[in-house]
C-alpha positions as a printed NumPy array, in Angstrom:
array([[-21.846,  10.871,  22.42 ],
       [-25.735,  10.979,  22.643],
       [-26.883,   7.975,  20.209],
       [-30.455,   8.759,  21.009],
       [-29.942,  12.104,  19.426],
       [-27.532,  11.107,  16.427],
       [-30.238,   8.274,  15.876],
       [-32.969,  10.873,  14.752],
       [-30.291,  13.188,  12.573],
       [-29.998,  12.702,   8.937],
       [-26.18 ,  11.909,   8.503],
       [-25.796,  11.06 ,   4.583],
       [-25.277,  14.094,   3.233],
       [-23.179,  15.9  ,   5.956],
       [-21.021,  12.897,   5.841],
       [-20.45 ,  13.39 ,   2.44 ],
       [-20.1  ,  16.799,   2.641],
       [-17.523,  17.152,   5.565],
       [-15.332,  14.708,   3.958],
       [-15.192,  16.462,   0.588],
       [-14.505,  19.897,   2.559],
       [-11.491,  17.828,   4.275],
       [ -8.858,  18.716,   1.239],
       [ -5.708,  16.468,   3.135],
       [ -7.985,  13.487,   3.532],
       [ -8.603,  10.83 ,   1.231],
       [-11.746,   8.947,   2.97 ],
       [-13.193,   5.646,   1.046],
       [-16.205,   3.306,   1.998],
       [-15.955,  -0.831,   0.802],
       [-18.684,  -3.01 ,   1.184],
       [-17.355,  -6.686,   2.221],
       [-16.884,  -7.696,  -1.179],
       [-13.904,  -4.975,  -1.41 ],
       [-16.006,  -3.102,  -3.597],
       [-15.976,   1.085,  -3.174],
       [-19.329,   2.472,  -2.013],
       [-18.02 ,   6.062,  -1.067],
       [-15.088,   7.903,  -2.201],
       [-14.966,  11.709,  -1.179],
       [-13.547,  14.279,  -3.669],
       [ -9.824,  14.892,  -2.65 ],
       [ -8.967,  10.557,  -3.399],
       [-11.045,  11.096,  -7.012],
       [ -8.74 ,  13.786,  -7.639],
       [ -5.595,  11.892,  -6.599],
       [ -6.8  ,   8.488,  -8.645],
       [ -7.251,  10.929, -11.918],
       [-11.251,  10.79 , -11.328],
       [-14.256,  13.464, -11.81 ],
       [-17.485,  11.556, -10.573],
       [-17.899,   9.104,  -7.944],
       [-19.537,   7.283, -10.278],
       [-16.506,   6.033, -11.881],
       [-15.562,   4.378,  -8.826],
       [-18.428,   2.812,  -7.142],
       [-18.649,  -0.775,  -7.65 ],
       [-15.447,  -0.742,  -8.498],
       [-12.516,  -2.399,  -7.045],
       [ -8.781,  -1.77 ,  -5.858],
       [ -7.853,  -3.67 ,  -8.661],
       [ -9.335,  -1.024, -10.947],
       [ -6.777,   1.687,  -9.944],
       [ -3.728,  -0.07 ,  -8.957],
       [ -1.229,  -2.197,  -9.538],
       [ -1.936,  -6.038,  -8.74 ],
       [  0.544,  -6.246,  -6.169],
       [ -0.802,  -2.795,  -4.454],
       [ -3.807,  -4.149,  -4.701],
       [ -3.569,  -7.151,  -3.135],
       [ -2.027,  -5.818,  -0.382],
       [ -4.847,  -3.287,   0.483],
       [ -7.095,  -6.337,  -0.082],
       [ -5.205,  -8.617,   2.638],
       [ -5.539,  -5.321,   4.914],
       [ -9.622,  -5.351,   4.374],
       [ -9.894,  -9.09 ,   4.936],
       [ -8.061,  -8.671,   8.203],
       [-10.245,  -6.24 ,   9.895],
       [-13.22 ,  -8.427,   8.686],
       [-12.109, -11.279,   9.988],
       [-11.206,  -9.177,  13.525],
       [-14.098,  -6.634,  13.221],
       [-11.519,  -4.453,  14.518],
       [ -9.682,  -0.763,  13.593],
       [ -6.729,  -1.347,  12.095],
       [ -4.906,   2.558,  13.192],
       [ -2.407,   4.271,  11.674],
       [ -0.351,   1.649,   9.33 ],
       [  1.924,   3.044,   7.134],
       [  1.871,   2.884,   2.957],
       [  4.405,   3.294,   0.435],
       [  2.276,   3.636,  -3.188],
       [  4.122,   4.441,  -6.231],
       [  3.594,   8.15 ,  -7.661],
       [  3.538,   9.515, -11.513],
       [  6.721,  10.619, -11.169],
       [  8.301,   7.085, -10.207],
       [  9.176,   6.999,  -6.79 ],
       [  7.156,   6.453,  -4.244],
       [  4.572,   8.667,  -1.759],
       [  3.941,   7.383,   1.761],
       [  0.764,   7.55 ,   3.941],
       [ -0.362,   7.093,   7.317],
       [ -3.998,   4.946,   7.257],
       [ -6.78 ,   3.856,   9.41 ],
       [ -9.468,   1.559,   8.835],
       [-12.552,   1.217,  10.837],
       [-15.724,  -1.646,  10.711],
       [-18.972,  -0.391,   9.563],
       [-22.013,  -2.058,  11.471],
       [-25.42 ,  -2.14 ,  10.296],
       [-28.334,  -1.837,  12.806],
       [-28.093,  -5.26 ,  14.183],
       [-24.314,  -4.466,  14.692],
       [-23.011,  -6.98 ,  12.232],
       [-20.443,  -5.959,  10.439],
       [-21.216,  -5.09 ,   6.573],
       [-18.065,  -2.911,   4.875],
       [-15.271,  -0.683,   6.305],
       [-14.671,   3.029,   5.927],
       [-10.935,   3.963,   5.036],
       [ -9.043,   7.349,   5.843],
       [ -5.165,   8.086,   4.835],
       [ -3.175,  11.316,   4.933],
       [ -0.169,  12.051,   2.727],
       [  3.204,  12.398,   5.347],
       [  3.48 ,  15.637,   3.668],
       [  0.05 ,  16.894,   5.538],
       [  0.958,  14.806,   8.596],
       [  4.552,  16.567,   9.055],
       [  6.707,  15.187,  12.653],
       [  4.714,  12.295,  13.092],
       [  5.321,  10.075,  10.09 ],
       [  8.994,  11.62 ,   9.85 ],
       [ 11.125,   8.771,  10.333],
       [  9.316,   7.045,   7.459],
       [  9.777,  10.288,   5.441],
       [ 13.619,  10.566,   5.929],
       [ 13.834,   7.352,   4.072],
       [ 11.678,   8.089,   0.88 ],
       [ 15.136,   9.167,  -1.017],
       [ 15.809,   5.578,  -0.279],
       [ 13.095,   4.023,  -1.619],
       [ 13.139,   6.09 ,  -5.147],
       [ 16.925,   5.066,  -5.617],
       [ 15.833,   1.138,  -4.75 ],
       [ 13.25 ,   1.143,  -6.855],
       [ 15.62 ,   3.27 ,  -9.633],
       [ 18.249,   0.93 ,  -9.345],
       [ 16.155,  -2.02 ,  -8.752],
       [ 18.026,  -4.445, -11.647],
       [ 21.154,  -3.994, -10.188],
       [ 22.878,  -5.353,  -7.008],
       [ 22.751,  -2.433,  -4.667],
       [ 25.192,  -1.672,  -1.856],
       [ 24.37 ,  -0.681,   2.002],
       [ 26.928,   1.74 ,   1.891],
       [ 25.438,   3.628,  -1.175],
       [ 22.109,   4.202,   0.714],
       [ 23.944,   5.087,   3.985],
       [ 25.326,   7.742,   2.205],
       [ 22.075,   9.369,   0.952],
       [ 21.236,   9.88 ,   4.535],
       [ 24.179,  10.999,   5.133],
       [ 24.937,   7.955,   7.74 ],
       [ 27.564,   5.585,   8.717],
       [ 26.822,   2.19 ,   7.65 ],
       [ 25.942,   1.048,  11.352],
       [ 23.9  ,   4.19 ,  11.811],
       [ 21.969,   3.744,   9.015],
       [ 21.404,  -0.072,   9.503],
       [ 20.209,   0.493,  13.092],
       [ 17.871,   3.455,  12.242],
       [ 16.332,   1.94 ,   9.141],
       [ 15.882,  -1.219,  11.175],
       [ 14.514,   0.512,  14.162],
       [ 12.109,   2.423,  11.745],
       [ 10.796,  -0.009,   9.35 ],
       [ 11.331,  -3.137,  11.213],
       [ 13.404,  -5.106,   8.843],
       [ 17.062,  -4.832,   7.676],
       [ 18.092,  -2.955,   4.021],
       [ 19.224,  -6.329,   2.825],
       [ 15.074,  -7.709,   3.759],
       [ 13.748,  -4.223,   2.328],
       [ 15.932,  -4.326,  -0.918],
       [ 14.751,  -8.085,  -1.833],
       [ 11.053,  -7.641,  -0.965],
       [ 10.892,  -4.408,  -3.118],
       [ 12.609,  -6.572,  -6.032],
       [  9.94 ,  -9.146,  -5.139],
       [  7.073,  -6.711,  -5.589],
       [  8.604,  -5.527,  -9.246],
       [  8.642,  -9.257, -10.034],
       [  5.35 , -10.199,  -9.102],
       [  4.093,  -7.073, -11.159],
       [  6.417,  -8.364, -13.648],
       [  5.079, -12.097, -13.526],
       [  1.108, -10.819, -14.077],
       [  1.821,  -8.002, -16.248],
       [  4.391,  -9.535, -19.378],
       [  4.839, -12.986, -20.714],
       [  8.679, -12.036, -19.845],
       [ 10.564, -15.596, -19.195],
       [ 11.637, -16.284, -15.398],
       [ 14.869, -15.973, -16.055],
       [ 14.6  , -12.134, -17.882],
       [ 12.528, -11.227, -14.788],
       [ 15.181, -11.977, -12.176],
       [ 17.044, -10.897, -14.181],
       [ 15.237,  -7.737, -14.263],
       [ 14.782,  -7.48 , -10.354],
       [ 18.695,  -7.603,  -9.964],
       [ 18.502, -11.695,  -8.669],
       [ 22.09 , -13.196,  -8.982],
       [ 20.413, -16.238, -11.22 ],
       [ 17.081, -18.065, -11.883],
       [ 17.44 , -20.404,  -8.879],
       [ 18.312, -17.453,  -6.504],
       [ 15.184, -15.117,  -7.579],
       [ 12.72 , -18.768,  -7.056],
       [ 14.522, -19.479,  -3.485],
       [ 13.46 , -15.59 ,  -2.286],
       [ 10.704, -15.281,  -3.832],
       [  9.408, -18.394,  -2.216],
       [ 10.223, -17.408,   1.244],
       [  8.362, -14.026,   0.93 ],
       [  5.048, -15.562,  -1.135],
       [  4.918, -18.599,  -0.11 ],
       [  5.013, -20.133,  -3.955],
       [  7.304, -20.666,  -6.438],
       [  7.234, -17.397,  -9.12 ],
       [  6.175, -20.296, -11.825],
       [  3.424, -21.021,  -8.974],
       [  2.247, -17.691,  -8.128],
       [  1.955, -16.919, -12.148],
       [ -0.291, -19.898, -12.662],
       [ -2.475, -19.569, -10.189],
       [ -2.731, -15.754, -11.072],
       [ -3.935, -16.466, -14.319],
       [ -6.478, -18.898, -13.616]])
């Protein structure tokens, strides 16, 4: 690319305009205190919005759930902390309808002039726009919705092999292979993420939560939910509400 030439164009407003002519991309800008500085017109639509306005200055936290939110958040903090891309991760977020939409995403460092590092720019594209490349994630969304359906209830292996229409083997190997962690992992860290939501969003007891999240008892919801956060759910509620 010739910088010398790029250095005397005026950028702002083709920037702006290419991304909002770019329907199957939903582009963002943060500055490095997570806040949004750019959000182009196709991601204002899918958060609900009509201006930009409503969303500069504004935070993940604004538009999504704590738990979603924290873990874009941890994402940011680790490319500042690298000043590096992070390329083509994959996202689960929850849809209006219940379930759950995935998306492939890419993050890149934005430098100022004396190449220090001052914000990121975000893009992410819906698997339905991406097609082949994201489908091994995609052939597992029907699992997903029926986890998260069936989420207060103990839920069986064999039940989701069966709504890929796989052997119980088959199914453990290719979900493994795919998301890099066993049903049995995926199934408690998706009843984790309904409890934490739980834990900041009621003033539900412990016990009705794991309850809730389809834990056996009090003690085993604490013992899981401990290895996964790091805290105890008493802990991580506490500390939360600060």
């Amino acid at each position: 690319m010739n910088t010398d030439f790029f250095s005397h164009a005026k950028l702002d407003d083709f920037i702006q305009n290419f991304f909002d002519q770019a329907p199957d991309l939903f582009v963002f800008a943060k500055d490095k205190d997570l806040r949004f500085t750019m959000m182009n017109k196709a991601l204002l639509k899918q958060l609900n919005l009509s201006s930009e306005s409503e969303v500069l200055g504004k935070t993940d936290a604004d538009f999504f759930s704590p738990h979603q939110a924290e873990l874009f958040n941890n994402e940011d903090q680790e490319l500042f902390r690298t000043e590096k891309p992070v390329l083509n991760r994959t996202w689960a977020i929850d849809n209006r309808s219940g379930g759950v939409d995935w998306y492939i995403s890419s993050k890149y460092p934005l430098n100022n002039k004396l190449n220090e590092c001052i914000g990121l720019i975000g893009v992410m594209r819906s698997t339905n726009k991406v097609g082949a490349y994201l489908s091994p994630y995609a052939q597992f969304s029907p699992v997903f919705n029926h986890i998260k359906k069936n989420i207060s209830r103990q839920i069986e292996i064999d039940e989701l092999a069966q709504i890929c229409n796989l052997s119980i083997s088959q199914f453990e190997r290719r979900f493994k292979t795919t998301m890099g962690s066993t049903p049995l992992k995926f199934i408690n860290k998706m009843r984790i993420d309904r409890a934490t939501e739980l834990l900041i969003k009621t003033h539900d007891t412990l016990s009705s939560i794991s309850y809730d999240c389809g834990f056996f008892d009090h003690s085993h919801f604490t013992k899981v939910f401990k290895k996964i956060k790091g805290k105890s759910p008493s802990q991580y509620r506490k500390e939360y509400l600060k």
